[in-house]
DRENTIRO-680521 format. One record per residue (C-alpha): residue number from 1; residue in three letters; chain; x, z, y. Coordinates in nm, 3 decimals. Layout:
% DRENTIRO-680521
<atom kelum="NUM" lopa="ALA" lumvex="A" xx="X" zz="Z" yy="Y"/>
...
END
This chain:
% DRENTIRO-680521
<atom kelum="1" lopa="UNK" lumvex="A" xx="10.804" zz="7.039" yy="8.490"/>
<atom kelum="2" lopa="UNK" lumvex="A" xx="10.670" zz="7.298" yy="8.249"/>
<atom kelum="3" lopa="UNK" lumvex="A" xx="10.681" zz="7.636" yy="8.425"/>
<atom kelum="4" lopa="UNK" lumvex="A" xx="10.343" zz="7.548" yy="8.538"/>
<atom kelum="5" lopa="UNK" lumvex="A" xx="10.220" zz="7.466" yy="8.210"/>
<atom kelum="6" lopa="UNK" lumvex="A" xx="9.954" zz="7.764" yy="8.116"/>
<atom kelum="7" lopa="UNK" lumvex="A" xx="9.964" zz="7.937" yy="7.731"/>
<atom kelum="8" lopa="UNK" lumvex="A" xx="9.638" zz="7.795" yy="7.614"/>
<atom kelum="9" lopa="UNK" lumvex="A" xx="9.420" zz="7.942" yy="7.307"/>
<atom kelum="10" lopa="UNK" lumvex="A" xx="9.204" zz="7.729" yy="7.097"/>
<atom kelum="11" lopa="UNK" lumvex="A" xx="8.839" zz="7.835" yy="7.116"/>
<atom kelum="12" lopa="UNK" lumvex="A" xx="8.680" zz="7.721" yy="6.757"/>
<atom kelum="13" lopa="UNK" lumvex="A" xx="8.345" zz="7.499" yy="6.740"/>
<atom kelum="14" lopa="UNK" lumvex="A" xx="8.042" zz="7.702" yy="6.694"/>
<atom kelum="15" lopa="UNK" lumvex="A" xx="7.667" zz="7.871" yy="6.786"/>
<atom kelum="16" lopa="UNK" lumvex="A" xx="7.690" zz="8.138" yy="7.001"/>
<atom kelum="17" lopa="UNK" lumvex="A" xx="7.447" zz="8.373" yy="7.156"/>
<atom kelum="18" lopa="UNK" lumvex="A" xx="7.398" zz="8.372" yy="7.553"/>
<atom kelum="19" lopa="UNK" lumvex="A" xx="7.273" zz="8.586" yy="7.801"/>
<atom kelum="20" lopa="UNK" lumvex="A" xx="7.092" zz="8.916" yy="7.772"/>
<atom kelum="21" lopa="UNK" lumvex="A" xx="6.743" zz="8.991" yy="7.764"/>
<atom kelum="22" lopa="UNK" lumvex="A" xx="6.811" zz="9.377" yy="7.914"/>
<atom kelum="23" lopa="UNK" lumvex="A" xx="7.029" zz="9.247" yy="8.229"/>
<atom kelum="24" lopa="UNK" lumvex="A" xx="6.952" zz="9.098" yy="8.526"/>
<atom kelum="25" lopa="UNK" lumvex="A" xx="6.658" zz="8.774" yy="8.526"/>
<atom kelum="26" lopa="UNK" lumvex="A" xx="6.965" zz="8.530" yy="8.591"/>
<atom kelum="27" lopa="UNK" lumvex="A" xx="7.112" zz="8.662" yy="8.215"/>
<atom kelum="28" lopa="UNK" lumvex="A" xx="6.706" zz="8.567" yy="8.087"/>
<atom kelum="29" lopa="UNK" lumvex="A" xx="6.660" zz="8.466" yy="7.801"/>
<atom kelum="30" lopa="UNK" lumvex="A" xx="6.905" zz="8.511" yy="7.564"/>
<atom kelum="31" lopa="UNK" lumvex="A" xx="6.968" zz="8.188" yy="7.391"/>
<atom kelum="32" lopa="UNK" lumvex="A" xx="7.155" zz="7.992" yy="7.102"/>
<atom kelum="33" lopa="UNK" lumvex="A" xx="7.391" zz="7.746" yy="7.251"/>
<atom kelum="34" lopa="UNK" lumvex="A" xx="7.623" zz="7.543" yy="7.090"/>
<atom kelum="35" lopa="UNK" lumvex="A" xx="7.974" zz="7.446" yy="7.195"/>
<atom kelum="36" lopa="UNK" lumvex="A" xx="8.243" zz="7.193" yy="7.104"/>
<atom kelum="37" lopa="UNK" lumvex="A" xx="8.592" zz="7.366" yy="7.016"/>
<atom kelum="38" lopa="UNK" lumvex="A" xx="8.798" zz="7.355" yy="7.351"/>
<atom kelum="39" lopa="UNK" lumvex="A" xx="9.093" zz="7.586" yy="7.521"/>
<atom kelum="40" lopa="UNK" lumvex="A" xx="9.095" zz="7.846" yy="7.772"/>
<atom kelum="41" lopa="UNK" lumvex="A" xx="9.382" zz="7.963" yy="7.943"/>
<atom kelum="42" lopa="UNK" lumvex="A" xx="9.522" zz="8.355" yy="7.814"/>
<atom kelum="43" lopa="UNK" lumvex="A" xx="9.520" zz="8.457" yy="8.137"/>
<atom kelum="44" lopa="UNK" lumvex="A" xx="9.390" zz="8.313" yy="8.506"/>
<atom kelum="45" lopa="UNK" lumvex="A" xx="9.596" zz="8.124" yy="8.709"/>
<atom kelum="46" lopa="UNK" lumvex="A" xx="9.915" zz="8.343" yy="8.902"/>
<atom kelum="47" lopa="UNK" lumvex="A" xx="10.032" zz="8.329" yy="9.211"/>
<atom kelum="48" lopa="UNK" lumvex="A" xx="10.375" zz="8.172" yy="9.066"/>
<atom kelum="49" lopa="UNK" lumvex="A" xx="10.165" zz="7.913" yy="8.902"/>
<atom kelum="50" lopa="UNK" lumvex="A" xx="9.999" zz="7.822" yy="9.240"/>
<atom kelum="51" lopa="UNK" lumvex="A" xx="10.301" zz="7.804" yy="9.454"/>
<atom kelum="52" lopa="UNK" lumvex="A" xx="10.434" zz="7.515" yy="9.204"/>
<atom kelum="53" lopa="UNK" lumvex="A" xx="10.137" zz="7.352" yy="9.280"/>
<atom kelum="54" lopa="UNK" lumvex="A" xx="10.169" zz="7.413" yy="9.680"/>
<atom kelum="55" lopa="UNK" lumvex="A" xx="10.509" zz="7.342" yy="9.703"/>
<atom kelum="56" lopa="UNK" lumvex="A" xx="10.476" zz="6.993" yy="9.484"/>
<atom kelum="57" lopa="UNK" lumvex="A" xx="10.161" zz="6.905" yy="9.623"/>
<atom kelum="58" lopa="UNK" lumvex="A" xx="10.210" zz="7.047" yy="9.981"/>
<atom kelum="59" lopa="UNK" lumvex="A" xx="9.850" zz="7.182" yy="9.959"/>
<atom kelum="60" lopa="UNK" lumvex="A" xx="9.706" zz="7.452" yy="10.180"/>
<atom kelum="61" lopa="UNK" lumvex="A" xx="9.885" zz="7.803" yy="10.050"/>
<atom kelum="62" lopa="UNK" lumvex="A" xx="9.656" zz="8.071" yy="9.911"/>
<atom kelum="63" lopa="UNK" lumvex="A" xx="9.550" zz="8.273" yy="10.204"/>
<atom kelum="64" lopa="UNK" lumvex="A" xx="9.614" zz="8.597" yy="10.127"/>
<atom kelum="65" lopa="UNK" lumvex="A" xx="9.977" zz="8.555" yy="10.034"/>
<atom kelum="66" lopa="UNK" lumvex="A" xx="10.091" zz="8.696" yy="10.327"/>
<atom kelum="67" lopa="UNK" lumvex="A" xx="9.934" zz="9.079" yy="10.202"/>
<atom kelum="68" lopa="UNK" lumvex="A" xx="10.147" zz="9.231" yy="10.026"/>
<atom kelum="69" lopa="UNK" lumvex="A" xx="9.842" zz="9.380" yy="9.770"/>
<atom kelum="70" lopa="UNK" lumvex="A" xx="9.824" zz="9.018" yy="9.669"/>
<atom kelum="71" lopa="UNK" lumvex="A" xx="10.204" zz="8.881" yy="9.702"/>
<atom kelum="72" lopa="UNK" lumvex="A" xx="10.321" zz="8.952" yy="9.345"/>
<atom kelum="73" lopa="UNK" lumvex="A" xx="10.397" zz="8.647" yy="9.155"/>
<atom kelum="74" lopa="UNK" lumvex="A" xx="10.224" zz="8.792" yy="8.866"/>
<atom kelum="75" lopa="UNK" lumvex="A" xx="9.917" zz="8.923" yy="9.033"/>
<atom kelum="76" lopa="UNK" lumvex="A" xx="9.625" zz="8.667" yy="8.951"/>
<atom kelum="77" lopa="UNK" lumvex="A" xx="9.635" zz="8.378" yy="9.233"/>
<atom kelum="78" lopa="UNK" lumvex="A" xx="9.319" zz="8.459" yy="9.513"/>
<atom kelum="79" lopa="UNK" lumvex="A" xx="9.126" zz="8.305" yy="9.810"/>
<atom kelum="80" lopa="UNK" lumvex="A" xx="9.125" zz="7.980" yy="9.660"/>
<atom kelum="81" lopa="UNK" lumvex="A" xx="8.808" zz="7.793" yy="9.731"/>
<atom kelum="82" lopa="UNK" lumvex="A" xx="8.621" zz="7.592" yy="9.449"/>
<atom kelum="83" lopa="UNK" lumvex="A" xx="8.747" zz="7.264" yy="9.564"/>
<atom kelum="84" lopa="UNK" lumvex="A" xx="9.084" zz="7.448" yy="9.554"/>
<atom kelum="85" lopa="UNK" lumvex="A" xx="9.090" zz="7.509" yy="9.200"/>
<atom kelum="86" lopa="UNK" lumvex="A" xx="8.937" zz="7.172" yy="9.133"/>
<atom kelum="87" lopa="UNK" lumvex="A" xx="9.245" zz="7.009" yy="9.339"/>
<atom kelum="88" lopa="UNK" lumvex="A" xx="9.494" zz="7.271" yy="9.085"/>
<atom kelum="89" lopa="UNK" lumvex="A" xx="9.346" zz="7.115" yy="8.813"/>
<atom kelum="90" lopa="UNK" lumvex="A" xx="9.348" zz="6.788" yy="8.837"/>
<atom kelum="91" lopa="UNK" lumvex="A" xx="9.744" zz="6.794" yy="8.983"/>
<atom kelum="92" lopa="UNK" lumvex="A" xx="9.810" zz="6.930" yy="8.602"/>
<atom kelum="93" lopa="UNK" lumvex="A" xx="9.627" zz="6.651" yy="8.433"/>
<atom kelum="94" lopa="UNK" lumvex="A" xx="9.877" zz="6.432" yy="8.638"/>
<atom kelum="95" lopa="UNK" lumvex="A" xx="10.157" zz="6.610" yy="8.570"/>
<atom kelum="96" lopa="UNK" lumvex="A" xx="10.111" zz="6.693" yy="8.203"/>
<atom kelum="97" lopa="UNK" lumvex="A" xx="9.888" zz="6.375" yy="8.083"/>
<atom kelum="98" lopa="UNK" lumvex="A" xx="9.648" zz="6.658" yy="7.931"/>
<atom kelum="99" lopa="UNK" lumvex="A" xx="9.253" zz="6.728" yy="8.023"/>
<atom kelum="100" lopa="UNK" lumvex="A" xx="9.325" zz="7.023" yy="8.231"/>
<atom kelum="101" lopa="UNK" lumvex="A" xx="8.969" zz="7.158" yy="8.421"/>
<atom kelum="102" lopa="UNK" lumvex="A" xx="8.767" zz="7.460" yy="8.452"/>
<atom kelum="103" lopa="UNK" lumvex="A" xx="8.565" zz="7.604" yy="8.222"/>
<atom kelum="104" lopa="UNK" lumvex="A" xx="8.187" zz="7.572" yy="8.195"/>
<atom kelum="105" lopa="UNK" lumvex="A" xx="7.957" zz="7.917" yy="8.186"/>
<atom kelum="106" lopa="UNK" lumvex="A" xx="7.912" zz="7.859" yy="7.841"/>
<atom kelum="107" lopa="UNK" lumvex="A" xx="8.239" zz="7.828" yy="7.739"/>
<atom kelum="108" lopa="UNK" lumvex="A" xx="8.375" zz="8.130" yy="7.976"/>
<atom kelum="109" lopa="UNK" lumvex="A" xx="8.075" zz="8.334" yy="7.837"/>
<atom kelum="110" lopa="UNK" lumvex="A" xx="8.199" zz="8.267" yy="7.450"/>
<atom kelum="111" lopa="UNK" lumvex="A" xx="8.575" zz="8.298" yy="7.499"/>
<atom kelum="112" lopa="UNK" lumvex="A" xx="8.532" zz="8.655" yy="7.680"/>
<atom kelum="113" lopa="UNK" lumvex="A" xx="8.278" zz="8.765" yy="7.394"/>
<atom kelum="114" lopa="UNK" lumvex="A" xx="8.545" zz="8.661" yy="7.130"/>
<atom kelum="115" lopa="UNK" lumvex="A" xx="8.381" zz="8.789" yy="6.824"/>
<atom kelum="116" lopa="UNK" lumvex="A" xx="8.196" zz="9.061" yy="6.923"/>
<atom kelum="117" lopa="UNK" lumvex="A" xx="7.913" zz="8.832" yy="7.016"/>
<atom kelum="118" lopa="UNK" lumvex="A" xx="7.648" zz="9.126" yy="7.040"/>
<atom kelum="119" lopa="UNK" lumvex="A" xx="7.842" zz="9.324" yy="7.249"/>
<atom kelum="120" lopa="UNK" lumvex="A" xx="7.821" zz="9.441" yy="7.601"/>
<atom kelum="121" lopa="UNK" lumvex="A" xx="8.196" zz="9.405" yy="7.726"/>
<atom kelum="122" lopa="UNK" lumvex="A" xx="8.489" zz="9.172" yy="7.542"/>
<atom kelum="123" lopa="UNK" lumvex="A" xx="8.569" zz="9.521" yy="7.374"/>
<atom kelum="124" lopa="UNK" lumvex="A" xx="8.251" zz="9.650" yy="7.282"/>
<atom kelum="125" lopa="UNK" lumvex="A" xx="7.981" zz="9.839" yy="7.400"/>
<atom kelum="126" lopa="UNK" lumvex="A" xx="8.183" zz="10.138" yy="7.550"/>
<atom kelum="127" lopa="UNK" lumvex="A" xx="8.090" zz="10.186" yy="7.907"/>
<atom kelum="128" lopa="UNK" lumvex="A" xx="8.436" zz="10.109" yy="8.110"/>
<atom kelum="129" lopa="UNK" lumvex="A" xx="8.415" zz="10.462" yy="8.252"/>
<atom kelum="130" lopa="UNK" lumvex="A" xx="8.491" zz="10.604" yy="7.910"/>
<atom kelum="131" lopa="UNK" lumvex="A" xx="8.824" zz="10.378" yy="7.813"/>
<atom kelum="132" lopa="UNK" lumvex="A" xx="9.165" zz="10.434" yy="7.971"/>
<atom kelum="133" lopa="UNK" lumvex="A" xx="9.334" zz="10.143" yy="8.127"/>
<atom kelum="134" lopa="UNK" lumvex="A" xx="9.718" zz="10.191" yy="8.139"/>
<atom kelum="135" lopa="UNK" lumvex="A" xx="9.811" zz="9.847" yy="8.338"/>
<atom kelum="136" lopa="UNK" lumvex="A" xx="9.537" zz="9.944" yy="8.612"/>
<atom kelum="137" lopa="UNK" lumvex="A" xx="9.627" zz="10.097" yy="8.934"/>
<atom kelum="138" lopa="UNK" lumvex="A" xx="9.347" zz="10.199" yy="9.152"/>
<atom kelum="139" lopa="UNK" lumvex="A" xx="9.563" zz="10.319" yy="9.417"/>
<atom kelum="140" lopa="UNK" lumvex="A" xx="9.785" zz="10.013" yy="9.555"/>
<atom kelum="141" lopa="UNK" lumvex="A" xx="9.456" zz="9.789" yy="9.613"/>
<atom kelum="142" lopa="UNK" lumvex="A" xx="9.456" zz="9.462" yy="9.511"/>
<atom kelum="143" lopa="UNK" lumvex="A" xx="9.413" zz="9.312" yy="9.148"/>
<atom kelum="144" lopa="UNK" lumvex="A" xx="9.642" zz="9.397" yy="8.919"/>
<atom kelum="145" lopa="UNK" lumvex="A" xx="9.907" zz="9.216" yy="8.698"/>
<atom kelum="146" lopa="UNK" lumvex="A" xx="9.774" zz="8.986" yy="8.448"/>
<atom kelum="147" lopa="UNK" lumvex="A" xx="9.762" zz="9.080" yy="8.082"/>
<atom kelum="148" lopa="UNK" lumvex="A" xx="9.836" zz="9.500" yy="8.188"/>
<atom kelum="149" lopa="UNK" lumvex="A" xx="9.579" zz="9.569" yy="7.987"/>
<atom kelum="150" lopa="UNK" lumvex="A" xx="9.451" zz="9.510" yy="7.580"/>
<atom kelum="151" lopa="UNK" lumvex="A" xx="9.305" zz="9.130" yy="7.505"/>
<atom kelum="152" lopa="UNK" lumvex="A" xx="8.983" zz="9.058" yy="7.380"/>
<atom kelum="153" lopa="UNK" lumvex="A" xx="8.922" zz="8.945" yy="6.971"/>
<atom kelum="154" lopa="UNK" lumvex="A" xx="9.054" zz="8.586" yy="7.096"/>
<atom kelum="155" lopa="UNK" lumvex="A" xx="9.356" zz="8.694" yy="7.277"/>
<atom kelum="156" lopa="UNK" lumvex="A" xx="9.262" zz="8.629" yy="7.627"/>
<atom kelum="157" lopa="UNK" lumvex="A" xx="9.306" zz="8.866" yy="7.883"/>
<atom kelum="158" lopa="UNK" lumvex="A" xx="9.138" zz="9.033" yy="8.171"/>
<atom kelum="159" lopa="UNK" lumvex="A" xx="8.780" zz="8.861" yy="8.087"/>
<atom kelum="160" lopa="UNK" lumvex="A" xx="8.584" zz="9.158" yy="8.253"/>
<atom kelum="161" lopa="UNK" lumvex="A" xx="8.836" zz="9.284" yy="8.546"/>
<atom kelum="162" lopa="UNK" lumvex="A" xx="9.077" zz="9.161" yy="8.809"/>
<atom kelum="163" lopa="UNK" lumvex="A" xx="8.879" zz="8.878" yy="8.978"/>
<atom kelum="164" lopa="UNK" lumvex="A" xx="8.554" zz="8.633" yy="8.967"/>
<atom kelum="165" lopa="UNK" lumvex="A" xx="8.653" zz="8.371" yy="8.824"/>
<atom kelum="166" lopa="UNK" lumvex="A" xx="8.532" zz="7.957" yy="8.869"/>
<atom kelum="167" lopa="UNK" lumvex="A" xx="8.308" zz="7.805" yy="8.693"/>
<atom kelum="168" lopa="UNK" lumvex="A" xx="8.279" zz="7.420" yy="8.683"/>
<atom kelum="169" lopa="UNK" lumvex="A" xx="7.869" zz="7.477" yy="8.694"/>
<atom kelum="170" lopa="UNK" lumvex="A" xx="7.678" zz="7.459" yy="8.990"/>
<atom kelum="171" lopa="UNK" lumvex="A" xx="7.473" zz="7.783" yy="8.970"/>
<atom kelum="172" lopa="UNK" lumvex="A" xx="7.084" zz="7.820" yy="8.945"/>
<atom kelum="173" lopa="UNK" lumvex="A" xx="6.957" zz="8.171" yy="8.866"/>
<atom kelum="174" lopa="UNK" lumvex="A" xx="6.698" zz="8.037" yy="8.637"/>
<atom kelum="175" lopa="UNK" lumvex="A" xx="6.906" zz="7.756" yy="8.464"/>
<atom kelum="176" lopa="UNK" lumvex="A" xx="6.872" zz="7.942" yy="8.130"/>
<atom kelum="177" lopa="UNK" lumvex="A" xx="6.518" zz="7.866" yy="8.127"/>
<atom kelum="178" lopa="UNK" lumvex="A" xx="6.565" zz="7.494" yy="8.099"/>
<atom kelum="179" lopa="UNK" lumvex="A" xx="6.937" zz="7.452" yy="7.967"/>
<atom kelum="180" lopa="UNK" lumvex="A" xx="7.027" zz="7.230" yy="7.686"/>
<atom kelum="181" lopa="UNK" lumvex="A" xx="7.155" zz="7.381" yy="7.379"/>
<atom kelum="182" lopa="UNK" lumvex="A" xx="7.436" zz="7.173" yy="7.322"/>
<atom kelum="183" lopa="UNK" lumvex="A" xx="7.712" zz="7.222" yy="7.522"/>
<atom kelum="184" lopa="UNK" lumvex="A" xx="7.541" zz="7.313" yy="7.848"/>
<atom kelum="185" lopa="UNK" lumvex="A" xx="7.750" zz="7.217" yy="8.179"/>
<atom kelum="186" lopa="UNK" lumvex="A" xx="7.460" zz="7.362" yy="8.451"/>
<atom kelum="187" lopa="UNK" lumvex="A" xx="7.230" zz="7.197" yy="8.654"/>
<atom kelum="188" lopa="UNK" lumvex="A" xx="7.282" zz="6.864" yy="8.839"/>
<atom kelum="189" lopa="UNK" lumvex="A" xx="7.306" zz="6.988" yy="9.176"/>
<atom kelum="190" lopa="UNK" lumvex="A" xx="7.300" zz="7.289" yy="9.367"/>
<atom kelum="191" lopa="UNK" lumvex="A" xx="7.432" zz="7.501" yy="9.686"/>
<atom kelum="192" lopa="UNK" lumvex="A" xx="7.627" zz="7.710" yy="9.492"/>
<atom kelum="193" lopa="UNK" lumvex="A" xx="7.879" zz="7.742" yy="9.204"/>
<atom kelum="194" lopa="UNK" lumvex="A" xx="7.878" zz="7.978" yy="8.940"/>
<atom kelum="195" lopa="UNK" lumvex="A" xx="8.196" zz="8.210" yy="8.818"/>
<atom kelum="196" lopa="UNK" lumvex="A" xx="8.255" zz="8.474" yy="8.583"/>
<atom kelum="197" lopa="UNK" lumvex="A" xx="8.428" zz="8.829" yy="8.560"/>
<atom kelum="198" lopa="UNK" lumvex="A" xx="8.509" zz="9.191" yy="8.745"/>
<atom kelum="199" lopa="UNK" lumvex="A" xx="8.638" zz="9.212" yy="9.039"/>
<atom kelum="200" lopa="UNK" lumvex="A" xx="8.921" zz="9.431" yy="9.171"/>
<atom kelum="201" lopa="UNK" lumvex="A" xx="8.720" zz="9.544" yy="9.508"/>
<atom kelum="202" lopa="UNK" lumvex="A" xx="8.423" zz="9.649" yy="9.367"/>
<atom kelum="203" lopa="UNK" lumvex="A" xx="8.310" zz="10.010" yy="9.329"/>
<atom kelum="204" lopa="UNK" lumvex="A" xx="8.217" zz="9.890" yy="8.920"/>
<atom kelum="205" lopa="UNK" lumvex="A" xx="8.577" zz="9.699" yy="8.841"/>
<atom kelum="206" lopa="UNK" lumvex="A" xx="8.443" zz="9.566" yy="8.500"/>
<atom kelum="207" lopa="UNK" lumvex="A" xx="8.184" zz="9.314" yy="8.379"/>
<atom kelum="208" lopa="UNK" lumvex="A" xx="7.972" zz="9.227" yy="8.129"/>
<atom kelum="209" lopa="UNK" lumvex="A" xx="8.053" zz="8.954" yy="7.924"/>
<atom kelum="210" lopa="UNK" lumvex="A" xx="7.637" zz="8.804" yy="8.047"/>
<atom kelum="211" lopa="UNK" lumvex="A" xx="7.738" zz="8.892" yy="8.409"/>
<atom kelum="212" lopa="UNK" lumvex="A" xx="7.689" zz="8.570" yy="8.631"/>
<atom kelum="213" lopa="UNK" lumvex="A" xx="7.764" zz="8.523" yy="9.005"/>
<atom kelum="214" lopa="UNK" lumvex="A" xx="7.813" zz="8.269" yy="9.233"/>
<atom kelum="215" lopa="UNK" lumvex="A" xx="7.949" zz="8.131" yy="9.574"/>
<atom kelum="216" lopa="UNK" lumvex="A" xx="7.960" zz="7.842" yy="9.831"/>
<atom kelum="217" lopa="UNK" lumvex="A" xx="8.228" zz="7.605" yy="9.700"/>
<atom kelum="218" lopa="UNK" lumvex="A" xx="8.441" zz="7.652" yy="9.993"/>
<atom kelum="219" lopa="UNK" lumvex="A" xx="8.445" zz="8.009" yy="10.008"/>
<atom kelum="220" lopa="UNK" lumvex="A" xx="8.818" zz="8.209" yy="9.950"/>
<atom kelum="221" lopa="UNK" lumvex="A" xx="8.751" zz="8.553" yy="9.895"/>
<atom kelum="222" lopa="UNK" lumvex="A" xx="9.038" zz="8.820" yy="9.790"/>
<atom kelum="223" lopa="UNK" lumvex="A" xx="8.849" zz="8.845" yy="9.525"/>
<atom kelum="224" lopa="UNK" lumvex="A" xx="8.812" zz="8.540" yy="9.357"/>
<atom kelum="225" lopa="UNK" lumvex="A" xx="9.029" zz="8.321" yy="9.119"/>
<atom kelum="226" lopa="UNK" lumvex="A" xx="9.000" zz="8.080" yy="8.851"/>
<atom kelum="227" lopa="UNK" lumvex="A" xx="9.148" zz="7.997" yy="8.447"/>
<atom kelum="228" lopa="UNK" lumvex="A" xx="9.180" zz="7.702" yy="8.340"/>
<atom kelum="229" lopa="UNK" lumvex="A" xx="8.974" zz="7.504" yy="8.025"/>
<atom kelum="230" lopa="UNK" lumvex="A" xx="9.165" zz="7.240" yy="7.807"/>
<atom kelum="231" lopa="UNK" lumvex="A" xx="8.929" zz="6.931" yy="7.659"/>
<atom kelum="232" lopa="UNK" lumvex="A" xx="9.047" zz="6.930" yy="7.270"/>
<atom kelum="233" lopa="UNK" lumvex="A" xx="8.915" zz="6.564" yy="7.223"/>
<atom kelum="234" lopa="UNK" lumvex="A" xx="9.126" zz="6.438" yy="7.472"/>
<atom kelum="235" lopa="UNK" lumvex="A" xx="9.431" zz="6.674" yy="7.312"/>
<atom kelum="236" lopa="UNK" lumvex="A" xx="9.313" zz="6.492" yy="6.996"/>
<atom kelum="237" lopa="UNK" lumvex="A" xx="9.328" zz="6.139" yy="7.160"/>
<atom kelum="238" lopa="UNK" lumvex="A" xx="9.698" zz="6.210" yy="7.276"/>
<atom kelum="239" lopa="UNK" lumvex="A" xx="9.781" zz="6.282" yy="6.892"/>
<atom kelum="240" lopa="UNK" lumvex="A" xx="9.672" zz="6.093" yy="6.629"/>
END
């Protein structure tokens, strides 16, 4: 019952700064924001992960599977819609009694800044055309293994390449401008929800940690995943 069960790192309490106020409008402004401790997931979900959930759950397989650029078990899972990896986690929080969901923009934003929180990219400000990347292979296509390459300050891996990942959010390119700054979880309503990261097919592989995009819920690109979030207080609940 546990193979499924993700390697989750504890995210501490704490002000962080968000956005940029030299990047696109959607990054404007830059703003304090304040966020409970919770848990984000080392790496994004795999495809070994997902077929657990397909074969328990006899759920729609991940489209792509059939490609053999994004067949490896260990390759980050893709083409799964937002619903999708809504349905993935709330199967978890079934089968392991624990608060299993996705993370908010805030709370991506945060964990891939670890504690370089003035920084442009999880490892600094170095443009990615300057650092070497042993784990990445730009000839096979495809993303790449997860955790090939070096983690960020809070462990977690592959925050600005491999694929977009989902947000729980619905997106609004101006949201910043009205956002509470406690624990923000995006507007009410929208077309559109937000995600997070690089993306293997694109000319630039690597994001900045302020970089925000977005799709139709029911999209499944090749390009986009999802990592799971962990509620603490829930964690906390479970253990007294």
């Amino acid at each position: 019952m546990i193979e499924a069960m993700p390697e989750m790192i504890t995210i501490p309490a704490s002000f962080f700064l968000m956005g940029s106020d030299a990047g696109p409008e959607n990054e404007m402004p830059r703003h304090r924001v304040w966020l409970d401790s919770f848990a984000i997931a080392k790496v994004p979900v795999t495809n070994r992960e997902y077929r657990i959930y397909v074969e328990e759950r006899q759920a729609v397989a991940a489209p792509f599977w059939s490609e053999p650029m994004f067949a490896d078990p260990e390759q980050p899972v893709v083409g799964v819609s937002w619903h999708d990896a809504v349905a993935y986690c709330a199967w978890l929080r079934a089968r392991t009694g624990k608060a299993f969901r996705l993370p908010s923009e805030a709370e991506w934003e945060k964990a891939a800044r670890g504690q370089r929180q003035d920084a442009l990219y999880p490892w600094g400000d170095e443009p990615p055309c300057q650092r070497t990347y042993p784990g990445y292979d730009t000839m096979t296509g495809g993303p790449q293994r997860i955790g090939m390459n070096e983690p960020n300050d809070f462990g977690l891996y592959d925050m600005s390449e491999g694929v977009h990942e989902w947000c729980s959010d619905y997106y609004d390119y101006r949201y910043y401008s009205y956002s509470p700054d406690r624990n923000p979880q995006g507007p009410l309503s929208g077309l559109r929800r937000a995600s997070r990261g690089g993306s293997w097919r694109h000319r630039i592989k690597f994001s900045r940690c302020a970089a925000r995009s977005s799709l139709p819920p029911s999209f499944r690109y090749a390009d986009y995943g999802f990592r799971l979030a962990l509620t603490l207080t829930a964690l906390l609940a479970d253990n007294p």
